[in-house]
N, C-alpha and C positions, 0 to 999 in steps of 0.2 A: 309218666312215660312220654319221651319228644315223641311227638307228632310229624314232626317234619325229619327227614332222614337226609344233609347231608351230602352223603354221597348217591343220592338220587342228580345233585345236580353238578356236573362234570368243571368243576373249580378249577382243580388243577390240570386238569385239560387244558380250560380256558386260559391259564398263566402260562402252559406250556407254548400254546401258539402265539399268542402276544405275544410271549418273547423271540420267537422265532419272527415275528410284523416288525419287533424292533430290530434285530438284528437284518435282517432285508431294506429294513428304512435308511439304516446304517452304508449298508454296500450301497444302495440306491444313490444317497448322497454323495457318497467320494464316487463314485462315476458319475453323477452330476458336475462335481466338481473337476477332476482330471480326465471326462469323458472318456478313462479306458473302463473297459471291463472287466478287468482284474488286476489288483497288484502283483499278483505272484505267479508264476507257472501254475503252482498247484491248486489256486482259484479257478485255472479255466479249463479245467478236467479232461476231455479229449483233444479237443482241440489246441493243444500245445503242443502236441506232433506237430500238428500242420504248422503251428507258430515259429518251432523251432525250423522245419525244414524250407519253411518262406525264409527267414531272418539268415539263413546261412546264404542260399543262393543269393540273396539279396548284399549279403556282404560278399562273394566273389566278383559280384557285379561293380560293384565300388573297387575293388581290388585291382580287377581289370580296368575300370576308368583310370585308376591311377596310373600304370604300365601304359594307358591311351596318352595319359595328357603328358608326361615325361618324352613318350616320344616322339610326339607331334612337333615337344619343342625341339626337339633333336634335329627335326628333320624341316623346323623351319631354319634354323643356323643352317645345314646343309643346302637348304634351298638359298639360299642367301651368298653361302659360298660357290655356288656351283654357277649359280647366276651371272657371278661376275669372272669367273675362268671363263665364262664361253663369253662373255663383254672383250677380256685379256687376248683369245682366241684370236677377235674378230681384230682385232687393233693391230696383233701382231702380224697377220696376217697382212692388212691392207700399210701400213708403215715403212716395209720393204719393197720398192715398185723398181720392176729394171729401168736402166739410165735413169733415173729419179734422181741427181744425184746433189740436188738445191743449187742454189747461188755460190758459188764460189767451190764447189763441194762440198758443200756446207755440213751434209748427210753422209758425207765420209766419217764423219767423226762423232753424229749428233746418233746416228741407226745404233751402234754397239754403246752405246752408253744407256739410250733407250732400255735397248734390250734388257740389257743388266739390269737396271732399277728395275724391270716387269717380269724378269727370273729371281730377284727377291722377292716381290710382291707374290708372283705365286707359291712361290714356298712358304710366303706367310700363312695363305691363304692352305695349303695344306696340310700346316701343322696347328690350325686352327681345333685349339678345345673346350671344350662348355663341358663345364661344374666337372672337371679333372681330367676329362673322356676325351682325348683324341682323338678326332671323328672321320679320317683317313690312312688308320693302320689298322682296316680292318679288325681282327681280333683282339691287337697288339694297340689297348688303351690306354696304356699305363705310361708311354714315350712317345716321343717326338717320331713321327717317321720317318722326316726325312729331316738331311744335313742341311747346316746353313748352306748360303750362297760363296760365301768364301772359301769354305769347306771343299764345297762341290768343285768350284770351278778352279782354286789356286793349291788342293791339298790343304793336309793337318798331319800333325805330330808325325811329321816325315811320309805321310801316305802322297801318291800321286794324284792329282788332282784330272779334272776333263783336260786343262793346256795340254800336262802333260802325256796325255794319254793320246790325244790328238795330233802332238807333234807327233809322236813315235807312230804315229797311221801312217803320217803324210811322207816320212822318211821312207815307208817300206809302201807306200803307192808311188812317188813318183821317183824312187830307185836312183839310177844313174842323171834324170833328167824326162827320159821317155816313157816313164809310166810304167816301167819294168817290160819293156819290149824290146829286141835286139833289132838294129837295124843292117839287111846286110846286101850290099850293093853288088852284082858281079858283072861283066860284062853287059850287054843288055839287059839283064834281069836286075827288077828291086825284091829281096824278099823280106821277112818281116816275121817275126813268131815270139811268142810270149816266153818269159824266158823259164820259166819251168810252174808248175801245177800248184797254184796255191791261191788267196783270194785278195790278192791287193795289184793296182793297179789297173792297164788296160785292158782290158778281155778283146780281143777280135771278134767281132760280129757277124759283119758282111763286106762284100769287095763286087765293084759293079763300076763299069765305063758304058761313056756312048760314045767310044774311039773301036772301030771292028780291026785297027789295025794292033791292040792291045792283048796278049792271052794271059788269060787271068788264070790263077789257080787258090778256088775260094776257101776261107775258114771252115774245116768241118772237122769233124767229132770227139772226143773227148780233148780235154786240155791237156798240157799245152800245145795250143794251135799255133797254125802260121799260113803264110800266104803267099804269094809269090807274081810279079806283074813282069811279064816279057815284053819289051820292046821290038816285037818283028819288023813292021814296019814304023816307017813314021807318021804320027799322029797329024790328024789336021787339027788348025788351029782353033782353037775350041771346045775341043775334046773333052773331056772329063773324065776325072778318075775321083770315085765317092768311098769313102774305106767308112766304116761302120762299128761305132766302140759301147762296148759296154762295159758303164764307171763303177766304181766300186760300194754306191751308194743303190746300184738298179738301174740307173737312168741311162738313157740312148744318146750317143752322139756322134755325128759326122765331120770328118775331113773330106774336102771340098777341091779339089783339086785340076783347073785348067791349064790346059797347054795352051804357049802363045808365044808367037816367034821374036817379039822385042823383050825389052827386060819387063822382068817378069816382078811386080808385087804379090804382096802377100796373099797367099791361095792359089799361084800359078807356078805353073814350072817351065823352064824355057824349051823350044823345041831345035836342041843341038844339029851339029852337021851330019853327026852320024847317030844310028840306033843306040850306039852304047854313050854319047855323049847328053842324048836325049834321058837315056834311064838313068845315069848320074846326076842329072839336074834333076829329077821327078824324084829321087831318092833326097836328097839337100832337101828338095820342098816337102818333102814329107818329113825329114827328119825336122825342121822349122815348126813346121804346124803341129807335130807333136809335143816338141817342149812348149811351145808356146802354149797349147790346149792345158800339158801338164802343170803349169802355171797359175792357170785360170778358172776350169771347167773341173780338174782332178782335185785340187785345192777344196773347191765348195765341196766337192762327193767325197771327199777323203773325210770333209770335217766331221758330214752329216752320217757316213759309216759307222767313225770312231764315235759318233754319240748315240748312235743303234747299240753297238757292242757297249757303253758305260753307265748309259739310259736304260736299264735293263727293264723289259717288262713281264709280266705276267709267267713265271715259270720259264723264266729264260734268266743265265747268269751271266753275270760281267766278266765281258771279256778286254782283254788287251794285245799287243802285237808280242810276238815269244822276240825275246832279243837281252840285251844285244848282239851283232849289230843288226838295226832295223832296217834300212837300205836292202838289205841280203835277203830276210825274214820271210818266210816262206810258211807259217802257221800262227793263228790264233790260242791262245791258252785262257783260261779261266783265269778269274786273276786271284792274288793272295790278298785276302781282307788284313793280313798282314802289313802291305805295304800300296793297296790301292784304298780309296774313297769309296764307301760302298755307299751309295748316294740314298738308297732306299732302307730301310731298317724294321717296317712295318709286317704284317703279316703278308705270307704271298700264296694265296688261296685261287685257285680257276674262276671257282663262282664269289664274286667280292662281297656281293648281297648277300650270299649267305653266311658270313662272317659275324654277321651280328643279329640275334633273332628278339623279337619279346611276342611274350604268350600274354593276347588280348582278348580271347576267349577260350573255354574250355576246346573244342578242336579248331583253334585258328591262332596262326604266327604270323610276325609281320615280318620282312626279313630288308633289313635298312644299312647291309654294312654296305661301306665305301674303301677304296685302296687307291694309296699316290700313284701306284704302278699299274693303273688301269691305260688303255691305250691311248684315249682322249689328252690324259694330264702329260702319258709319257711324252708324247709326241709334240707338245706345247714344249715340257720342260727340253726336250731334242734342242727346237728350232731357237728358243732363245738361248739358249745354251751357245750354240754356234753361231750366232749372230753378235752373239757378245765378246766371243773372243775373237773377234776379224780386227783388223787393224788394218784401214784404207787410208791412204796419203798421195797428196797431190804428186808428190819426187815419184813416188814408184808407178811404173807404166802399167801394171797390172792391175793395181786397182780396180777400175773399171771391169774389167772381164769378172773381177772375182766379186765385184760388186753385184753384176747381173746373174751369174750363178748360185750365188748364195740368195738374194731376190725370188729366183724362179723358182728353186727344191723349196724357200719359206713357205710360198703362197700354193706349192701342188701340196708339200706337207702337210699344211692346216684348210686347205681346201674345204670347201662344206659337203663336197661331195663325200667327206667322210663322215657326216651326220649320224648317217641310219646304221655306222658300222658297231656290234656289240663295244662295250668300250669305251667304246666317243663322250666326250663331255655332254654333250645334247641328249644321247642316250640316257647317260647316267643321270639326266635331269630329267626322264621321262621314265625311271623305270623309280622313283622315289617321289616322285610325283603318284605313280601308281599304289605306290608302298601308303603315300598317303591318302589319297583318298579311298583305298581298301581299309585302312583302319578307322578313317570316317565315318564309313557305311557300316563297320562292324560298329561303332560310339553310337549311331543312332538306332541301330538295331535293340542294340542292349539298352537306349536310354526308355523306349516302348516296353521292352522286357519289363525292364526293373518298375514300369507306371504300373504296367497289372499286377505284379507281384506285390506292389504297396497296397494298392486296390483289396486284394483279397486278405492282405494283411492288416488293414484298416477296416475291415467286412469281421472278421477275424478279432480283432483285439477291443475295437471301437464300441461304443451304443449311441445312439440317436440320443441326444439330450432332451427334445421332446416327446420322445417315447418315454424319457426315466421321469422329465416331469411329471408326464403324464400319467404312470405307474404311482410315482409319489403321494399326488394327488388321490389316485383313489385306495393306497394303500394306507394313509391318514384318513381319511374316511372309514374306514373298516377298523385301525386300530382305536378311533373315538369309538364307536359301535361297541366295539368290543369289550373296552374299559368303562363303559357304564354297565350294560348286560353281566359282565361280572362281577359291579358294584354292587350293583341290583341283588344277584343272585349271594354274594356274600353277607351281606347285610339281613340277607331271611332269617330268620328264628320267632316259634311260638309265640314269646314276648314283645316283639314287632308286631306282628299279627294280629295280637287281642287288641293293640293299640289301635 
């Protein structure tokens, strides 16, 4: 009978856990070697919830960088173009100076061609697109937003162009010659009134002497007005009489009017033998000074009008003068994109910024749209618009005049004092400026996020390589132990024994 029993000594135990030392020696290894901790999700038991829902934020966070760097570059091109419209701004601005008018006139001829090349360049500069995207029509990416320069200014495919539209201004501002004012002479009395209710030509303003021998009877209340200057007695020499206009572009102007008993130049009127020869001569001088103003002063305001109504900005549509005939024309109408240049073609949205949005984090948007028809660009493409179509020459006596009225509305037009107004190019470079560096601050926020989130996912997925040496080490230790202790123990039997 054996003596020795076997299953006294736990064998297959002892195989069972060795093999369980080899297979730990196993994992031990490939995490030695790829220092993760598991190959598979279902190696890492619970903790692949939390693996999965790090590895997802973790990819929105990426997702988002990506929406960050796309439009960073977006809005360095914008900074880029925006940069040099207010460069454009400033040039145009200072390029026009009254009586400026060079060597020989030289600036007669040299301003409007200026012009024109730097009413191209901005609408290069506005129809400027990176990787397909349009980046000043607002919503409307996918086209050009605005016409060319020839388009604009000379017409297409039979449309009327700004000349055009601009001549038919000036026909129905300066009417017969006076600015669409009657002038009417009657015995001592000059009177003067607009000649019926509409918005072109001279507006009456104000009427004011420093003659107490003159009775006035002043501009007042609704259109159309008129006025009236008596001749009671006779004026002394000196005297004045100031009439007060408002052009059809907004701006203020005065006729200047001296009595003076030799012949009289220009801005004077003679002072006749009697009251009523006196008021026939102040009447001549007034009717002088008006065409001659309508010439010069209505000219620049008619231009800059007709490229307010063609210029169209922000929720406001193109207009033209209703005609023919325009002389007569007493109403503005919308115009027919049929037969006018509709200069703008982009989206026309109130808020321009918010035309174009991207989501750079779970509750945050950047909002970077841009529009050609914001007031800054309008008002740029206005002034050289109008500067470009002037045509100054030595022959023509007006030049001059229309040289320093066109000069004066350039530099109030683009003035800096209109910086801080919603719209303004400067704005528009400071609120995209803002757009960037908001989505900056959200880039570095997220780039901190996503450190700890790797953090705990490297906590998470990772093991210490000299922890797993270290484990290795004394897990070879244990499985030598092991494989002799169960050598030992298999090897027992009786006949061992007696040996």
């Amino acid at each position: 009978m054996s003596i020795i029993n076997r299953t006294m000594y736990p064998v297959q135990t002892s195989m069972s856990l060795i093999s369980k030392m080899q297979e730990r020696f196993a994992t031990l290894q490939t995490q030695l070697a790829t220092g993760q901790k598991a190959s598979t999700l279902a190696e890492m038991g619970s903790d692949r919830y939390f693996d999965l829902s790090i590895r997802s934020r973790i990819s929105r966070i990426e997702g988002y960088k990506n929406n960050v760097d796309m439009v960073n570059v977006r809005l360095e091109v914008l900074d880029q173009v925006v940069g040099r419209l207010d460069t454009m701004e400033s040039n145009a601005r200072g390029s026009l100076v009254p009586s400026n008018y060079g060597s020989s006139n030289i600036n007669f001829g040299t301003v409007p061609s200026l012009a024109l090349s730097n009413l191209d360049e901005v609408i290069n500069l506005l129809n400027t697109d990176f990787d397909g995207r349009y980046l000043f029509g607002g919503g409307k990416v996918d086209q050009k937003p605005v016409e060319s320069a020839s388009a604009i200014l000379d017409g297409a495919g039979g449309k009327a162009g700004f000349k055009q539209i601009a001549a038919e201004r000036l026909l129905a501002d300066q009417g017969t010659g006076t600015g669409r004012l009657t002038l009417t002479p009657t015995t001592n009395n000059v009177a003067l009134a607009e000649d019926a209710a509409h918005p072109f030509g001279f507006k009456l303003s104000t009427l004011t002497t420093t003659s107490a021998n003159l009775t006035l009877t002043v501009p007042t209340g609704a259109a159309p007005r008129s006025l009236n200057i008596e001749v009671t007695t006779q004026p002394a020499e000196g005297d004045t009489v100031t009439l007060g206009l408002t052009l059809p572009d907004g701006t203020e102007e005065q006729i200047v009017l001296k009595a003076v008993t030799g012949t009289p130049a220009a801005g004077e009127f003679q002072i006749g033998a009697t009251v009523d020869d006196t008021a026939a001569n102040l009447s001549g001088a007034l009717d002088t000074a008006l065409r001659s103003m309508a010439k010069t002063d209505l000219v620049s305001a008619s231009n800059f009008a007709a490229a307010d109504n063609f210029f169209n900005a922000q929720g406001q549509p193109v207009e033209r003068v209703q005609g023919p005939a325009f002389a007569t024309a007493t109403a503005l109408v919308t115009a027919d994109p049929t037969t006018t240049v509709l200069w703008y073609k982009g989206e026309d949205a109130t808020n321009a910024r918010a035309t174009v949005k991207a989501k750079v984090d779970d509750t945050a948007n950047v909002s970077y749209g841009a529009q050609a028809n914001e007031s800054g660009t309008v008002s740029l493409m206005r002034s050289l618009a109008v500067v470009a179509i002037q045509s100054f020459t030595n022959a023509d006596t007006t030049s001059e005049g229309r040289f320093d009225a066109v000069a004066t509305r350039n530099f109030s037009r683009l003035s800096e004092s209109h910086n801080n107004e919603v719209g303004s190019i400067e704005m528009l470079g400071v609120e995209l400026g803002n757009a960037r560096a908001n989505i900056n601050s959200i880039s570095d926020r997220q780039d901190g996020y996503k450190s700890q989130l790797e953090g705990l996912l490297e906590g998470i997925e990772s093991v210490p390589k000299e922890d797993v040496a270290m484990e290795i080490l004394a897990l070879q230790t244990r499985l030598q132990a092991s494989y002799q202790a169960t050598s030992l123990i298999a090897s027992l039997s009786l006949v061992n024994y007696l040996k």
